[in-house]
C-alpha positions in Angstrom: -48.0 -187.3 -139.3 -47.9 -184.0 -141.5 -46.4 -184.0 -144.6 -45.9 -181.1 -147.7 -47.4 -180.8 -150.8 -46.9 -178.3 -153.4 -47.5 -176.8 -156.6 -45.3 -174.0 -158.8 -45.5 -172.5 -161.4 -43.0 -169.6 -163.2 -43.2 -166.5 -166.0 -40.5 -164.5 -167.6 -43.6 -161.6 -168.1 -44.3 -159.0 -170.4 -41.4 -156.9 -170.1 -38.1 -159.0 -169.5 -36.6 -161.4 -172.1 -35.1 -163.9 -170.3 -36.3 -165.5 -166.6 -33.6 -165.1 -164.2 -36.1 -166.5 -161.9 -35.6 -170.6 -160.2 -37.3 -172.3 -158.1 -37.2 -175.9 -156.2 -39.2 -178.5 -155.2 -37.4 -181.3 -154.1 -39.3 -182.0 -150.9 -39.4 -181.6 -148.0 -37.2 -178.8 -149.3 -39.0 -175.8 -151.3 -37.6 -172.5 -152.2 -37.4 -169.6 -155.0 -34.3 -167.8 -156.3 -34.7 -164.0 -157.9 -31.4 -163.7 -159.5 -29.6 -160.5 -160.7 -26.8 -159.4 -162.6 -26.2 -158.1 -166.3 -26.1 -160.4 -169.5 -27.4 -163.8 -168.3 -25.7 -163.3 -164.8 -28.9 -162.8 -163.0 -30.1 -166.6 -164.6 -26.6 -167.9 -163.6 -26.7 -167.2 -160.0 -30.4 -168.3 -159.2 -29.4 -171.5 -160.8 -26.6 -172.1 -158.8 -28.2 -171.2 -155.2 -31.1 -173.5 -156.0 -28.7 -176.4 -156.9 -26.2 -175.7 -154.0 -29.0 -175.3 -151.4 -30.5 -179.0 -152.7 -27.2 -180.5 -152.9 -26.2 -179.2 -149.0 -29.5 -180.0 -147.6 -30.1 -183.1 -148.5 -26.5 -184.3 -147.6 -26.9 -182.8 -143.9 -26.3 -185.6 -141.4 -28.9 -184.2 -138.9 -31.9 -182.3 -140.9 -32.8 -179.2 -138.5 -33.1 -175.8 -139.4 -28.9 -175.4 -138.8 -28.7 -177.5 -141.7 -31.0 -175.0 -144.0 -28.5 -172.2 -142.7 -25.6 -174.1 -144.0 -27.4 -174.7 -147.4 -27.9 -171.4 -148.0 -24.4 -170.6 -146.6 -23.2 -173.2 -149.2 -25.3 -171.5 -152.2 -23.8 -167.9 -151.2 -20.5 -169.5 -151.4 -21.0 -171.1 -154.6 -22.6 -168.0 -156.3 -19.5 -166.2 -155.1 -16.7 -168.5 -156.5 -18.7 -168.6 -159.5 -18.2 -164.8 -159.8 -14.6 -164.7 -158.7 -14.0 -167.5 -161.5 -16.0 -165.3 -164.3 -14.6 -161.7 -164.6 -17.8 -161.2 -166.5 -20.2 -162.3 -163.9 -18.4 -160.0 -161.0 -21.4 -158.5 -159.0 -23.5 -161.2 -159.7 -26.3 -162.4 -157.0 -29.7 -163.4 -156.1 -32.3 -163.4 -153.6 -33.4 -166.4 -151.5 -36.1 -167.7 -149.9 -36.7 -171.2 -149.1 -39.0 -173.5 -146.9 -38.4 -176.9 -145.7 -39.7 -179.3 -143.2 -37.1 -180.5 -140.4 -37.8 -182.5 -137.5 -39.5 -182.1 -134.6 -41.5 -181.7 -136.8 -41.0 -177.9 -137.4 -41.2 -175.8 -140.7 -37.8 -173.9 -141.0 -37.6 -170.7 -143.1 -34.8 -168.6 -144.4 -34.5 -165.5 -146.4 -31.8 -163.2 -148.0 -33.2 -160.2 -150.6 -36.6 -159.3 -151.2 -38.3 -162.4 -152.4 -40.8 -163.5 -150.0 -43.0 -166.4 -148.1 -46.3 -165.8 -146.6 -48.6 -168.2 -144.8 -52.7 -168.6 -144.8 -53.8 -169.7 -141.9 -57.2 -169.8 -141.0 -58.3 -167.2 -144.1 -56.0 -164.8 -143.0 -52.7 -163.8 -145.3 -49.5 -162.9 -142.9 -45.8 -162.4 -144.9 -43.2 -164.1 -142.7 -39.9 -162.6 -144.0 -38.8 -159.5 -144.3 -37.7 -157.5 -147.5 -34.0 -156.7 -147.5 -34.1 -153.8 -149.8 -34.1 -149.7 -149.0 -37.7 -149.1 -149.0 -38.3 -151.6 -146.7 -35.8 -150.4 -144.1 -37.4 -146.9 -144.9 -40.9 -147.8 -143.7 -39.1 -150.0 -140.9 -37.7 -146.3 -139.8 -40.8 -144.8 -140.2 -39.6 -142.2 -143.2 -42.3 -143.3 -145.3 -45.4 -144.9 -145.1 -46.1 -148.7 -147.0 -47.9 -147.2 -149.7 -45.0 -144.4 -150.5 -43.1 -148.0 -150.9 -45.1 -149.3 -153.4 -44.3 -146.4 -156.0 -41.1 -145.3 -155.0 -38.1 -144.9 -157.7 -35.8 -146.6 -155.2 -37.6 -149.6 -154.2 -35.5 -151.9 -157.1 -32.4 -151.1 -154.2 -31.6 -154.3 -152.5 -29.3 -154.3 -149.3 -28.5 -158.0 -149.2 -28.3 -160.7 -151.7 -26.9 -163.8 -152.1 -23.3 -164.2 -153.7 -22.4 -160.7 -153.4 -20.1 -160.9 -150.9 -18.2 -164.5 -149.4 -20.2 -164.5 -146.0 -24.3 -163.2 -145.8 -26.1 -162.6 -143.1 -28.9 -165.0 -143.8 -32.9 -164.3 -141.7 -34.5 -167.8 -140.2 -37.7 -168.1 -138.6 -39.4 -171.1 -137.3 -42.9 -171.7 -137.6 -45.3 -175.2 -136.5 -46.6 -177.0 -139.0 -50.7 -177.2 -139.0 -52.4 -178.9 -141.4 -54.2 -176.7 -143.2 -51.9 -173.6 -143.6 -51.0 -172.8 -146.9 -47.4 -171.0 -147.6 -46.5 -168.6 -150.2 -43.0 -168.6 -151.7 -42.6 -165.7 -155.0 -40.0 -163.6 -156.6 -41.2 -159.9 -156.4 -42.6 -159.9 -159.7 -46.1 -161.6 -158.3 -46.6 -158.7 -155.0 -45.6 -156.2 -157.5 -48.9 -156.5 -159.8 -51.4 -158.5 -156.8 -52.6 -156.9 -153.9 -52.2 -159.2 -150.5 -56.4 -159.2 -150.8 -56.2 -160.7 -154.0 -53.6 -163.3 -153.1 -55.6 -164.7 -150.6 -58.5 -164.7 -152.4 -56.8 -166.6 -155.4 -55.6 -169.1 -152.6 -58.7 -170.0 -150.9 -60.4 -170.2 -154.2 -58.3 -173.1 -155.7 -57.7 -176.7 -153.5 -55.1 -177.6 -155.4 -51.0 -175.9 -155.4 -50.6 -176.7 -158.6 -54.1 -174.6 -159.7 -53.2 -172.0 -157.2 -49.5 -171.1 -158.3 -50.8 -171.2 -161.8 -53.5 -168.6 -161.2 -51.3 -166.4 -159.4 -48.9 -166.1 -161.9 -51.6 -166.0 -164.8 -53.0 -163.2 -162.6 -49.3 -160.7 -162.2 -49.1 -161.2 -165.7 -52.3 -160.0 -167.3 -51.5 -156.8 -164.6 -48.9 -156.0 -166.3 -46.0 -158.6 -166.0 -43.2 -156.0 -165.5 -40.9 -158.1 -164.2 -39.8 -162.2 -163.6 -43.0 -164.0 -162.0 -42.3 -167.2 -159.6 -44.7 -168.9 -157.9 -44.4 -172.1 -154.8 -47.5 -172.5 -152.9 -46.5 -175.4 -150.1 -49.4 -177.4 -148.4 -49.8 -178.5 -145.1 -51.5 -181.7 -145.4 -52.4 -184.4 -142.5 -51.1 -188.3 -143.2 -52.2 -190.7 -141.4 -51.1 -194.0 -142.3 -54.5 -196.0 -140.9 -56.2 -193.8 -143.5 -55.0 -196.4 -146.3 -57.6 -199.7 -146.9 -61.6 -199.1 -146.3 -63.1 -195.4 -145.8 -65.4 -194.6 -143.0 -68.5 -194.3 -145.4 -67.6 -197.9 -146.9 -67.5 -199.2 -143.2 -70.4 -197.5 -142.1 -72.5 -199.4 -145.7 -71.3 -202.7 -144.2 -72.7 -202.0 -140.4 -75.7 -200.8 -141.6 -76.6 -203.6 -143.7 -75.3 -206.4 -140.5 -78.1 -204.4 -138.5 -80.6 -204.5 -141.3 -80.1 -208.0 -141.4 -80.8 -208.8 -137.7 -84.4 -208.8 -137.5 -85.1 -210.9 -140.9 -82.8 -213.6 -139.0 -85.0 -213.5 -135.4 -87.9 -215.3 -134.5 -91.6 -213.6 -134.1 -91.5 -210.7 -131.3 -94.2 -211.7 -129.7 -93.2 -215.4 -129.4 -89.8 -214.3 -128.1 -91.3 -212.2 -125.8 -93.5 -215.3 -123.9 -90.9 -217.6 -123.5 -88.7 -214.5 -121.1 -90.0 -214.0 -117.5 -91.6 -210.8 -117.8 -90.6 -209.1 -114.4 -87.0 -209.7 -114.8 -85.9 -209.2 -117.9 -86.5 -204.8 -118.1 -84.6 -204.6 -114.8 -81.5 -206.0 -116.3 -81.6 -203.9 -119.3 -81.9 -200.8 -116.8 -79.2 -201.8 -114.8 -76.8 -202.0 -117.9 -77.9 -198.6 -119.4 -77.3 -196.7 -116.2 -73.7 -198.4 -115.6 -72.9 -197.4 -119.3 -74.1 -193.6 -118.9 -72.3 -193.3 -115.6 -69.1 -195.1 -116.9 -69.1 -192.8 -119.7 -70.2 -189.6 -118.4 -67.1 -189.8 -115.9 -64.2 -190.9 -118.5 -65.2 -187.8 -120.4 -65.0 -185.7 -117.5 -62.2 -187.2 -116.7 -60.8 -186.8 -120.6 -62.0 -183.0 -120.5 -60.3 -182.4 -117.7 -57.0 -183.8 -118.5 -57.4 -182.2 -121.7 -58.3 -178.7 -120.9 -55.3 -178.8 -118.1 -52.7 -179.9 -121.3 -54.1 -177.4 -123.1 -53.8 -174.6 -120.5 -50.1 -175.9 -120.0 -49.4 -175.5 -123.5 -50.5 -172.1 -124.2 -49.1 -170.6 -121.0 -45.7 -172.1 -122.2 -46.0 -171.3 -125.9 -47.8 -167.6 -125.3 -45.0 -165.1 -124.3 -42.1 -164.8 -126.8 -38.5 -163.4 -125.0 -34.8 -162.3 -126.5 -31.7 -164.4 -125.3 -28.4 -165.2 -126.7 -27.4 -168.5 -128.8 -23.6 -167.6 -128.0 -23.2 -164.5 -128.8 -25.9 -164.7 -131.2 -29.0 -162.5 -130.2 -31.8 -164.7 -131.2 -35.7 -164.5 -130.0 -37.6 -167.8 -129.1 -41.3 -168.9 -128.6 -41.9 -169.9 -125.3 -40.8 -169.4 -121.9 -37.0 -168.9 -120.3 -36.3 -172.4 -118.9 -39.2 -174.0 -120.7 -42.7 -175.4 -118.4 -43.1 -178.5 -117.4 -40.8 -180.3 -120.1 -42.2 -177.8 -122.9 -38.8 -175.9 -124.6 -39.3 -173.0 -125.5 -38.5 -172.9 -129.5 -35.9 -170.5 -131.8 -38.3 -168.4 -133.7 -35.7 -166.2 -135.3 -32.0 -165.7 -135.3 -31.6 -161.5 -135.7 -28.6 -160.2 -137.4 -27.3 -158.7 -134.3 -24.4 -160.4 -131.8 -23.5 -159.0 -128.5 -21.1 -156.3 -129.4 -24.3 -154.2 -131.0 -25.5 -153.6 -127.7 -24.3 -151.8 -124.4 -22.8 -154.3 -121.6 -25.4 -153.2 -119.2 -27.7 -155.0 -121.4 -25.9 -158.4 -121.6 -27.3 -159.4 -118.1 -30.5 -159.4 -118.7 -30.0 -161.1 -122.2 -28.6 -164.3 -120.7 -31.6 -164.2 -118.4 -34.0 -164.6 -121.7 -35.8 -160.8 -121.8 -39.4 -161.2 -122.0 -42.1 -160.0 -124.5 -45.7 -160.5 -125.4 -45.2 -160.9 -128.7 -42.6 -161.5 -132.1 -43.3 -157.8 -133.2 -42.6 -157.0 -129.3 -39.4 -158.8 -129.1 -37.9 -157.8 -132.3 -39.2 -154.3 -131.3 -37.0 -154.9 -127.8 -34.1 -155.8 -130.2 -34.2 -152.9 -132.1 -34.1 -150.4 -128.7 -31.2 -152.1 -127.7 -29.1 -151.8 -131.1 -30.1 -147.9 -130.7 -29.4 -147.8 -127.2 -26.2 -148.6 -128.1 -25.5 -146.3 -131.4 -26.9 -143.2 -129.2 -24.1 -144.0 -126.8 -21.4 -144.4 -129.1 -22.4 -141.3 -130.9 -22.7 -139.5 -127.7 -19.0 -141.1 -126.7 -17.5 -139.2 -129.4 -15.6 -136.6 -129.4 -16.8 -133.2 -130.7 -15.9 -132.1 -134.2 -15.7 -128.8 -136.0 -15.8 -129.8 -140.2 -15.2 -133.6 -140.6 -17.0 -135.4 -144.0 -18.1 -138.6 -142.7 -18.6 -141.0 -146.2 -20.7 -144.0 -144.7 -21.4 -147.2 -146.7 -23.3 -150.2 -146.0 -22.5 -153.5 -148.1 -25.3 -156.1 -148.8 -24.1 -157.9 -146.0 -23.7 -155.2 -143.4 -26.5 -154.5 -140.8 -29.5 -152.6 -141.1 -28.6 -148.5 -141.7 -28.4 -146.9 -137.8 -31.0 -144.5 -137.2 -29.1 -141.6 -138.9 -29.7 -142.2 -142.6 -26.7 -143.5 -144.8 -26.2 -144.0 -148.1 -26.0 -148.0 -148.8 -24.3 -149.8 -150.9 -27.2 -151.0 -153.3 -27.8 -153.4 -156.0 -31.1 -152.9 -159.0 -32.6 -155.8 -158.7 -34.1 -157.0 -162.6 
């Protein structure tokens, strides 16, 4: 049975003066809040998402990822009233990213803004999310290159945030729990100062969450600390409930003293050994051994076997990712259309695109479940099909001779088409 176990720790740095930075941990629910916003704005709305995400999670009836969704549906709506209330708190709003463990068992991850989850599995650092802000859509669109990102003047622009608007377009990804992994949940202020190397390194050196988020954010500050630092690191831990009473080395004490014991209590060897008929007794031992070796020699064949065909079952089911709908929802799963042999294929991520971003011809194929080798494959898929259908609507329209087109994109619009636009932005702190 897996369970969660976490550490955090948090920084207002060496440059702000207040933290507008929250965080939870209120398991098996986990998340951090960068918020934003002039005066103490920025502290208001991170505080209320955190609290209105806890309070709607853990009233859900069913607890799935859906129910996360709602949360954070709940925490944009309270953010916005809040702002709507408070003339002075207009444009208010805060990034999100939370974590939580929901049956199945399955992890469930959502994200709005910039603030961001990894995981560190098997050594190896991989970020999960995606950054909603302009830079990030400008390396996604291949106008600059990750690096240019790091140093650009633009890269405070966000293009989606929490309480900015009443409805948000909200990222969720769904990922198995294996003990072992170690996830990552920080407000920009840590990747800002530490390089992805030196996150994993500060990971792997230090067992325990609670050491490990306290390093991390000991470490963005003394690199410079320019902004709010906010740290969550979420274990992965095995429990097993027959774990609890006597450990295996305590056991192991007792059966090695019993069999110490044995030959103090026997007789003389030698004695024994006149009173048995000589010429029957080694037979009979024989006999036993080789009924043992062939008993067990052919249940672990037999074990491998089954084993090794489960296995094979499993990663044929669970190795190909493909695009389908969830209504009218375009959403990309794990697995394989239709499932294999009682295995369901699983939601992996819900995009922000619905059936009317792509052409009709595409639909069809859709509903079928589109097949892909892997996520970056199937979102890549997505993608192709969202242009496919701006090239044709561009090409459907009429000819002009001198129009000014003024485009804008809200934080809770869709990613900019592939002919640059100016967005709506917000700085985040």
């Amino acid at each position: 049975m897996v369970a969660l176990r976490a550490g955090a720790a948090t920084d207002v740095g060496r440059v702000r003066s207040n933290n507008q930075d929250s965080h939870l941990t209120s398991d098996p629910l986990y998340a951090v809040a960068d918020g934003m916003g002039g005066a103490a704005a920025g502290e208001v709305a991170s505080a209320l998402a955190i609290e209105a995400l806890n309070n709607g999670f853990h009233s859900a009836e069913t607890v799935d990822p859906d129910a996360l969704i709602q949360a954070a549906q709940t925490a944009n709506r309270a953010v916005w009233d809040e702002a709507e209330a408070n003339p002075e708190m207009r444009g208010m709003g805060t990034t999100l990213v939370a974590i939580a463990l929901v049956q199945g068992p399955e992890l469930a991850i959502i994200n709005v803004g910039d603030s961001r989850l990894y995981v560190l599995h098997d050594g190896e650092l991989r970020q999960i999310t995606f950054d909603h802000n302009l830079v990030a859509e400008m390396v996604a669109e291949g106008r600059i290159t990750p690096a240019e990102a790091e140093v650009h003047p633009r890269r405070n622009i966000m293009t989606r945030a929490l309480g900015v608007e009443p409805d948000v377009p909200i990222d969720l990804f769904v990922e198995a729990p294996v003990p072992g992994d170690r996830y990552l949940l920080c407000s920009d202020g840590l990747p800002r100062e530490v390089s992805d190397e030196l996150i994993t390194s500060l990971l792997t050196r230090f067992a325990d969450p609670r050491e490990a988020a306290k390093e991390l954010v000991n470490e963005a500050r003394n690199r410079g600390g320019n902004d709010n630092i906010t740290v969550v690191v979420v274990d992965v831990v095995d429990e097993d409930p027959r774990s609890t009473g006597p450990g295996p080395a305590t056991e192991t004490a007792v059966d090695t003293d019993a069999t110490t014991d044995l030959p103090a209590a026997a007789g003389d060897p030698e004695e024994q050994a006149a009173d048995q008929p000589p010429a029957l007794a080694p037979p009979a031992r024989a006999t036993r051994s080789f009924l043992s070796v062939r008993v067990v020699a052919f249940v672990l064949l037999f074990v491998i076997i089954i084993v090794g065909a489960v296995v094979g079952i499993v990663w044929y089911a669970r190795s190909s990712y493909y695009v389908g709908l969830k209504g009218t929802q375009i959403v990309i799963y794990q697995g394989r259309p239709g499932g294999v042999l009682g295995i369901d294929p699983t939601l992996k991520q819900v995009t922000q695109y619905t059936t009317a971003d792509v052409l009709p011809s595409a639909i069809p194929d859709l509903k079928a479940g589109h097949e892909e080798p892997t996520l970056a494959a199937a979102q890549q898929y997505v993608q192709s099909l969202v242009d496919a259908k701006a090239t044709a609507d561009r090409n459907a329209s009429p000819p002009t001779t001198s129009t000014t087109t003024t485009s804008t994109t809200t934080a809770t619009t869709a990613p900019p088409p592939t002919t640059p636009t100016t967005p709506t932005t917000l700085a985040a702190p």
